[in-house]
N, C-alpha and C positions, 0 to 999 in steps of 0.2 A: 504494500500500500504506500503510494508517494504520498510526504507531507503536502501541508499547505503550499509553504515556500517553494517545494521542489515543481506541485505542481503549476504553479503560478507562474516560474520561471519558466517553465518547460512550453507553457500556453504561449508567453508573449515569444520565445523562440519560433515556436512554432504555427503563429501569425503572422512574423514574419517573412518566414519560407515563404507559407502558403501565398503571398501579396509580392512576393518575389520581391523582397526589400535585403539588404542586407545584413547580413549575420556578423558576429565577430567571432573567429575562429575559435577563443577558448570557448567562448557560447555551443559553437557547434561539436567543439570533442567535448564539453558538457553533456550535451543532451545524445551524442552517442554514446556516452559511456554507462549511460542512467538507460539507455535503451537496452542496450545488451544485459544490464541486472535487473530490470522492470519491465512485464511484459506491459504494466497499463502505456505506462513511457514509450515503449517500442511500438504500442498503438497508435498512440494519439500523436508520434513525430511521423508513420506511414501512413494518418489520415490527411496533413498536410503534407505532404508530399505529392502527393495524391492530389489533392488540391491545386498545388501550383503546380502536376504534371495538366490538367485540366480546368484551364481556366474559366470556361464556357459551364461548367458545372452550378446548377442550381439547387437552390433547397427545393428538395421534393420529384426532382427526378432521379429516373435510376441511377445513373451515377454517383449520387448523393447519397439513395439508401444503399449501394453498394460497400460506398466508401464507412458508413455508418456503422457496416455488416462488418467490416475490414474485408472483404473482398475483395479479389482484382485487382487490377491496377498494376502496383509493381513489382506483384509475385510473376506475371510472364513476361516481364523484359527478356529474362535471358533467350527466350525464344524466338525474340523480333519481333512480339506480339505487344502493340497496345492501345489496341481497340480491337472489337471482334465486330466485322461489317456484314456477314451472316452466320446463318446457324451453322454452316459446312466448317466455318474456322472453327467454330466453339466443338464439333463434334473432335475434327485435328488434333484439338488443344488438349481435351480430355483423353485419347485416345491413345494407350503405352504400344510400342513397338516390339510385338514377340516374338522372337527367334520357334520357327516351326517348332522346336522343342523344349518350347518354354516349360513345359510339367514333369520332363527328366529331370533326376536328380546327378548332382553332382557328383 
């Protein structure tokens, strides 16, 4: 559970990502280092994130209740994914690559 202090600082950090304003470095290995020990922390600095990756984002549309959900967003970068334009990406996205014998054991 973050204090008050911790999360109050963490908020105004992380209003400013999201406004895409600037940060001061020890600010930002502040609130990474509180992310890696606090999963609320590691929420609320990947919902702005999220935020300033989509600016266009409103209250109350999906992206919003996604971003709310902690979904999406910047869990598929590494795949070159970040938006899904129909359902064929999303089936992709979901979808693991199995070796014909993927139920042999080793």
């Amino acid at each position: 559970m973050l204090s008050t202090q911790y999360r109050l600082r963490l908020e105004f950090i992380c209003k400013r990502i999201a406004n895409h304003e600037e940060v001061k470095l020890e600010d930002m290995i502040w609130a990474e280092k509180l992310a890696k020990a606090n999963r609320s922390a590691a929420t609320i600095l990947r919902q702005a994130r999220r935020k300033a990756e989509n600016p266009d984002m409103q209250e109350g549309d999906m992206d919003d209740f996604l971003n709310q959900l902690d979904i999406g967003g910047l869990g598929h970068e590494s795949k070159g994914i970040f938006r899904f334009n129909n359902v064929d990406e999303i089936i992709d996205f979901f979808t693991e690559e199995k070796p014909d014998d993927w139920r042999q054991r080793d």
